[in-house]
Structures are given as C-alpha cells and as structure tokens.
KEFITOR-636556 format. One record per residue: residue in three letters; z, y, x negated of N, C-alpha, C in turn. Coordinates in pm, whole numbers, plus 50000, padded with zeros to 5 digits. Atoms other than C-alpha are relative to their C-alpha. Layout:
REM KEFITOR-636556
ALAZYXZYXZYX...
***
This chain:
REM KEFITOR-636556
UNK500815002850119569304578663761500854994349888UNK499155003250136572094576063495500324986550045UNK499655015549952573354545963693499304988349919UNK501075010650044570204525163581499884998949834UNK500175002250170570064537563193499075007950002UNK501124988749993567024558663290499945007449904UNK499764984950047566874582563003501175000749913UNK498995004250128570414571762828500334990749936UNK500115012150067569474538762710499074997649871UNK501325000250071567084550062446501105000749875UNK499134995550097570034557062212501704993649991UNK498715003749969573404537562117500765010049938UNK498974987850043574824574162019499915006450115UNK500514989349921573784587462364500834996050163UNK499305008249848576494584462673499105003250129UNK499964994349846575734587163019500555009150072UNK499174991349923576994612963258501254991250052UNK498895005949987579094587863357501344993549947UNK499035008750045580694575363072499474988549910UNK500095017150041578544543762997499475003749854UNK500665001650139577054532462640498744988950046UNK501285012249955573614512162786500184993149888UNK500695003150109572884503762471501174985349984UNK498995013650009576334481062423500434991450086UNK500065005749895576234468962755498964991549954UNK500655005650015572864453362697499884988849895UNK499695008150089574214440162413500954986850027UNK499405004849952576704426562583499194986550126UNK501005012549913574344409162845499514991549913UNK500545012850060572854390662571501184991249912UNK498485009550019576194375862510500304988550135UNK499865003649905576134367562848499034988050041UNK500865011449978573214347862842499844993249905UNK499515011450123574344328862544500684986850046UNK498815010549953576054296662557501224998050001UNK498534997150058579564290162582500614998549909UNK499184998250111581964292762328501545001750026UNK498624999050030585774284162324500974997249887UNK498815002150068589074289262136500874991550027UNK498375002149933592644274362170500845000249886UNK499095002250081595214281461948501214992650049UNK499055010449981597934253961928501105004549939UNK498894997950091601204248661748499915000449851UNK500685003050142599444235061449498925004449951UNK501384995750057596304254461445499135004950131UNK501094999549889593274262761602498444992050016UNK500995010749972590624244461778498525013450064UNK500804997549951586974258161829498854990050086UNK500905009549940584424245362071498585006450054UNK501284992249938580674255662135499044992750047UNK501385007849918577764244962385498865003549952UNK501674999450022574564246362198499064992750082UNK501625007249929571814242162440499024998949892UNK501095003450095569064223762302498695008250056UNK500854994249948565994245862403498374987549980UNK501005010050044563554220362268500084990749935UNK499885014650049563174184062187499364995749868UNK500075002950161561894188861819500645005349934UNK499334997550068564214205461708501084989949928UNK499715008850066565904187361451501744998950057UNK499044999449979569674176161549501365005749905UNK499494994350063572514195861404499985010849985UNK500564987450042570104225861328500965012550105UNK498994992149910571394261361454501445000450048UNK498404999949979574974257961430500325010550042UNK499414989149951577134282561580501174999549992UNK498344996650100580454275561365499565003049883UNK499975000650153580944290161020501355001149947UNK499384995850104582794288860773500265017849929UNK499554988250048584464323760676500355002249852UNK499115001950129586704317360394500864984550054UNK499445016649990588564279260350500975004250093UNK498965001249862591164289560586499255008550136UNK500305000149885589094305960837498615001750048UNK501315002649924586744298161087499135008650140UNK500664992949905584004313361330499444994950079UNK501425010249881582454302261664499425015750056UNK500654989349967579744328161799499594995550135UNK501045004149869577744335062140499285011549960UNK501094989449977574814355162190498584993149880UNK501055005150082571924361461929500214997849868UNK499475007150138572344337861636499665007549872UNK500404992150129570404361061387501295007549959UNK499134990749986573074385661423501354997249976UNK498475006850017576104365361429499494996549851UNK500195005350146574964347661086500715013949887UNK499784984150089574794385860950501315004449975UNK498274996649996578394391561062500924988549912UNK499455013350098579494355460887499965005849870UNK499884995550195578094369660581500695012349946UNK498824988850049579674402260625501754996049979UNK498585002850001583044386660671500564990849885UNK499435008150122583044362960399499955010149864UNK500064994250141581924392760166501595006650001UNK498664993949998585494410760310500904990649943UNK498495008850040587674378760249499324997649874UNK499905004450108585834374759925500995011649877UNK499694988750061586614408359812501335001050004UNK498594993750014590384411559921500234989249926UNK499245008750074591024377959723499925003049871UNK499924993550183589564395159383500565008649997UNK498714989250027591834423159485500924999449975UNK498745000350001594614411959550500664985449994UNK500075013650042594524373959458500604992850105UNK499295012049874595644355959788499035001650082UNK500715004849894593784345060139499855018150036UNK500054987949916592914377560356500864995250133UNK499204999549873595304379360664498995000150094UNK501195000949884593104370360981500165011350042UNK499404987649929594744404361161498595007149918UNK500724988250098593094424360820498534997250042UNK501275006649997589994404960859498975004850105UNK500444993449878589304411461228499915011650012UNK499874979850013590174448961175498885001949927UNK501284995950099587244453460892499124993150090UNK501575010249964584454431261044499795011650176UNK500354991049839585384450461412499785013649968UNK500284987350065585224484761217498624999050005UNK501545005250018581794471561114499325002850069UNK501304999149895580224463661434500445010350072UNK499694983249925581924495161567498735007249972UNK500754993450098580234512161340498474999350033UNK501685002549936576674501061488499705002050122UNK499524995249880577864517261818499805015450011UNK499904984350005577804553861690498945008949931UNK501304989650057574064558561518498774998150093UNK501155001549932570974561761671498594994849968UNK500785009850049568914545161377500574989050003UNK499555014950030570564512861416500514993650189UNK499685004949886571634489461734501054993450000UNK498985007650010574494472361843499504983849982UNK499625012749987575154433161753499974994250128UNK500135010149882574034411262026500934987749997UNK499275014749968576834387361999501385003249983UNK498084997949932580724382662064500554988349881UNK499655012750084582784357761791501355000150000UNK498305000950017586294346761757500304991949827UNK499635004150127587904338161431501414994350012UNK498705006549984590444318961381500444993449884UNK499275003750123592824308261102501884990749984UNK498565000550000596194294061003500804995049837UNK499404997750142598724295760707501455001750044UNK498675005549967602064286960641500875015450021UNK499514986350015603124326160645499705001250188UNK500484993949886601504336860997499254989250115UNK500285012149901601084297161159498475002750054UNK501124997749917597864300461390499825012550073UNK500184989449959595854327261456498754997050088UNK501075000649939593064335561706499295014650060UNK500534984749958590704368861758498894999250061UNK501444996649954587554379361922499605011249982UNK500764985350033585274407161860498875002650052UNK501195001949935582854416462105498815012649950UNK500924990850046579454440462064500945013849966UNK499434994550054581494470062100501235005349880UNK498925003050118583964463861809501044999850059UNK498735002049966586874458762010500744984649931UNK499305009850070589464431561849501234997650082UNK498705006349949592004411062044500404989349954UNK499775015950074594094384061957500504990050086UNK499705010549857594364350962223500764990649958UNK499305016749963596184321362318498794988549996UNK500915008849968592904309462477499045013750022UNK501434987550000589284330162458498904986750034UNK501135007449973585904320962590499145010349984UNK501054986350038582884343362527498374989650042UNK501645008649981579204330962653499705006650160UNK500364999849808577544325663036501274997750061UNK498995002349950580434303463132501155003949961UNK498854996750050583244325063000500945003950086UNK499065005949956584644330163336500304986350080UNK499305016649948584694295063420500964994249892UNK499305005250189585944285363025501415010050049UNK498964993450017588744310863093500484995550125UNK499115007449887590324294463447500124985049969UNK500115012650080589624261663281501325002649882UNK499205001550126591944271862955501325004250091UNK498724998449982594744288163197500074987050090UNK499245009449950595134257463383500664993349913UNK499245003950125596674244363033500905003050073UNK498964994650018599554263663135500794992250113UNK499565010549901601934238663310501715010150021UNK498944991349989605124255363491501074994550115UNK499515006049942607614242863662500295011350163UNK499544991549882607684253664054501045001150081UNK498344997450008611304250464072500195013750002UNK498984991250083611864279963891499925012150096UNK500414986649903612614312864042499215010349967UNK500694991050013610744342364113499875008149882UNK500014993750133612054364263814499494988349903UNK500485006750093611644332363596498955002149994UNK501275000650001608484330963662499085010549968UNK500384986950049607584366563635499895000549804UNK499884997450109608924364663276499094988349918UNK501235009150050606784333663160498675003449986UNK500794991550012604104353063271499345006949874UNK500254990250135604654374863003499784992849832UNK499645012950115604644341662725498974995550000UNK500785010449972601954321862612500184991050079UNK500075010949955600794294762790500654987250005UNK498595012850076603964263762769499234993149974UNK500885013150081601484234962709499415003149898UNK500784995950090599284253062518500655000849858UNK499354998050137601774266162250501114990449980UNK499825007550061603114230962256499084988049942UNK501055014850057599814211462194499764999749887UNK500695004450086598354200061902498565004549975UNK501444999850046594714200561729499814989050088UNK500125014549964594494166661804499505001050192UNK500094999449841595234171362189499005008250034UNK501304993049992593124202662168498775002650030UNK501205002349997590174192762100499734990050115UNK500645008549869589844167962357500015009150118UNK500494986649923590354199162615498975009649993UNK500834992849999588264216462506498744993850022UNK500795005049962585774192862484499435000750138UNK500104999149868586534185362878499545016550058UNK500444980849953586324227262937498485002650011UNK501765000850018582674225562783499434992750100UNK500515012449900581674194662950500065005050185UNK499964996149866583214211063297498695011150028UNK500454990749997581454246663236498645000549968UNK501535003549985577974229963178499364998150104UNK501214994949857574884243963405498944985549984UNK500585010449936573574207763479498695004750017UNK501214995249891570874224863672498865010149936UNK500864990550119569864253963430499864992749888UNK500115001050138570644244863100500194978349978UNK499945013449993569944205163080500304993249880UNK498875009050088571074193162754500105009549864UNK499034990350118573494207962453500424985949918UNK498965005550086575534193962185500625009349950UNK498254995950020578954197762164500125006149834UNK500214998050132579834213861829502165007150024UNK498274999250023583864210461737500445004649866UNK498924992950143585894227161452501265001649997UNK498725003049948589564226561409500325012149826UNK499304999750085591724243761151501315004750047UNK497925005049952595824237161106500104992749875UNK499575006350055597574218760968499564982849940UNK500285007850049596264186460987498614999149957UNK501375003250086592994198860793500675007849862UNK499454994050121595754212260544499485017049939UNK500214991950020594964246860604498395003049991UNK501734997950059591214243260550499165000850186UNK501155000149882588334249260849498844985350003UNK500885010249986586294219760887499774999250122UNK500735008249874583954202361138500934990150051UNK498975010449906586234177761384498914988349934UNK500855015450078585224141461225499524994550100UNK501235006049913582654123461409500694989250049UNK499685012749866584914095261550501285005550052UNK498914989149916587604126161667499095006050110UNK501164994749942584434141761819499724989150092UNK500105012949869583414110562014500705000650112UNK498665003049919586694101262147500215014550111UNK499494990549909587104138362274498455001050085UNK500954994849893583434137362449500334987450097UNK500335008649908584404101462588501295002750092UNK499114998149920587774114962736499485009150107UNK500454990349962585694147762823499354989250188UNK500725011449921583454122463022499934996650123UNK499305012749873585774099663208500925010150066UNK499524987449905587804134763328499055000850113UNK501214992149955584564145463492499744991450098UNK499995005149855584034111763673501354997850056UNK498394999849929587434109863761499805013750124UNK500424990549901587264143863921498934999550093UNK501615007249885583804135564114501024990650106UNK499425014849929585364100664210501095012750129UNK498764995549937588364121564367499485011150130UNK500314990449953586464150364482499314993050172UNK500355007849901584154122864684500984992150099UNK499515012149978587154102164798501315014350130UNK499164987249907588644136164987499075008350081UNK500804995749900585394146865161499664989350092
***
C-alpha cells in the first residue's frame, strides 16, 4: 500500500513507512514533464538554454518565458509549472534586493541559493501548503567568485554544477553536456582517475560565445520530434562579455547558434545513414 502513496500522499508533512515524501515526488514528476532546461558554466560565465514547447498556435511568440532576471548579475532558467517558478523569481529578487540595502554590494550566488532553497524547503514540512512544482538553476558571475552555477529542485536541495539539466530530457541533456569533456586516451589509468575528479577540460576552457552554440545543439538533439512538435529556443548568457550583467543572447548570436545547432544534427543523420 505505502508503495503507491495510498494513504501518505494526502500530506507533504506525512512520510511513508518507507521513508518516501509522495507529496515531493509528485512534485518532482511535474518537473519531469516539463521541458528541458540547460546550464553550462564556462571560463567567462554562464550560458542558459530552455525548450519552450509551443502548446498552441495562438499563442503569441515570445510569451511564457522561462528565463528571468534575478538581480543584474544573476540569472534563472526554470522547468516544471511556470506559475510557481515566477513566484520563486520574485522571491529571489526580494532576497538579492534586500541583502544589497543591507549590506550595499551584489548577493553572492552561494548566499542566494541557500535562502531561496531554505524557502522551498520550507514548503516540504507543512501540511497547509504544497511543494513547488518546478526545479531552477541560477547562475551568476563576478570578478570576486568568476562563474557560478546552482540548481534547486522541489525538495530544496542546492547543488552547484559544471553542467545541469532539469526537465523530460534531463537525462539525455546530461550525456549530451558530459561529452564536452574531451580527454586525452593516452593518459594513464591514475591520470585519468584524477581528472575524473576535475571539471570537465573543454568545458572549463570554453567560452559564452562557444557555449551557447552547444547548448543550442544539446536542445536541438534532446527534442521529442514525435511528442512535443514545435518549441522555441530561449538563450541567456551572463560573463563577462555581457560585463557582468544577465541578458537575453542577441538575436543574430541566437541564429547562428540554432544554424550550427542545425547543420550538427544533419551532419550526424548524414553519418548515422552513411554507416547503416
């Protein structure tokens, strides 16, 4: 019985005999049936990337974003249910508004992620309230602490990545971001062991610039053709070369990375056909 939720799903203060929390699980599934959503932190910054399926053809283009703006140095991509994520945007900009009238500088992304994951913790342990249906990563960078990158899923847990994906395709987006990692098969066994333990080598030598055109390709790979028939791409970058600030990727950076995205894709096909 407990297996199913039978009886301990009526309550996100109420465990299972086993252990579980239904309640943040379910929350978690509707993360799952969200669209994708990737990170990459670089040398110079970080790059976001999200698949908004279009659900319907009047909807106006643009509408429903699923980047925000936090504070000028940092940025948010979400999955799951958009009501909910918005809510958390606004909670997080009220934290970085507040530590800057405190204490007159940026909020540290680390601090940032710690309060906002307290938060949705916090909607984990009553029984008038529900958990957050959605998962987000934040990401920032500053000449003190270079590029940063976090995620925070329903249960308030907080990690900090190289490369994150959060949605349907998050584990396809996540074998997609470690192939970044280029290694030489020379090296020996211990070497290799210890790299292991290191970011990703390409990764924490790429660029925004380079970035974003991966990621692009990642999206573009990790799109359900078959289910989900058409999205727009939605890019954000902050680093250095947005001078510290979060912005939207410019519309002829955006292009270029869906027409590389593209010509990857028939390339791979072409190849795939040309070996069966």
């Amino acid at each position: 019985m407990s297996s199913i939720g039978t009886g301990y799903d009526l309550s996100a203060s109420t465990f299972s005999p086993d252990g579980r929390v239904f309640q943040v699980e379910y929350a978690m599934k509707a993360v799952e049936n969200s669209s994708t959503a990737i990170g990459i932190r670089c040398k110079d910054g970080v790059v976001f990337g999200v698949e908004k399926l279009v659900l319907s053809k009047l909807y106006e283009e643009g509408s429903n974003k699923r980047l925000f703006n936090v504070d000028r140095h940092v940025g948010m991509a979400v999955a799951g249910l958009l009501a909910d994520a918005r809510s958390l945007a606004d909670i997080a900009r009220e934290e970085a508004s507040n530590f800057r009238s405190n204490y007159g500088y940026n909020i540290p992304l680390k601090h940032l992620a710690d309060r906002v994951a307290m938060y949705v913790h916090a909607y984990t342990l009553y029984s008038a309230v529900r958990p957050f249906g959605c998962s987000f990563m934040l990401g920032s960078y500053d000449d003190d602490d270079g590029a940063q990158l976090y995620m925070i899923d329903p249960s308030g847990v907080s990690y900090g990545y190289w490369g994150c994906a959060i949605g349907k395709a998050r584990q396809a987006a996540k074998t997609e971001i470690e192939k970044l990692q280029v290694v030489d098969m020379c090296l020996s066994q211990t070497q290799l062991l210890m790299i292991e333990l290191l970011p990703p080598l390409e990764m924490k030598e790429m660029t925004c610039r380079d970035a974003v055109k991966e990621v692009a390709k990642i999206i573009y790979i990790v799109h359900d053709e078959v289910k989900d028939k058409a999205f727009e791409l939605e890019l954000s970058w902050v680093g250095e070369i947005t001078k510290g600030k979060h912005e939207i990727v410019p519309k002829d950076v955006k292009e270029e990375a869906e027409k590389y995205a593209k010509e990857s894709l028939k390339e791979e096909d072409e190849s795939d056909d040309e070996n069966m």
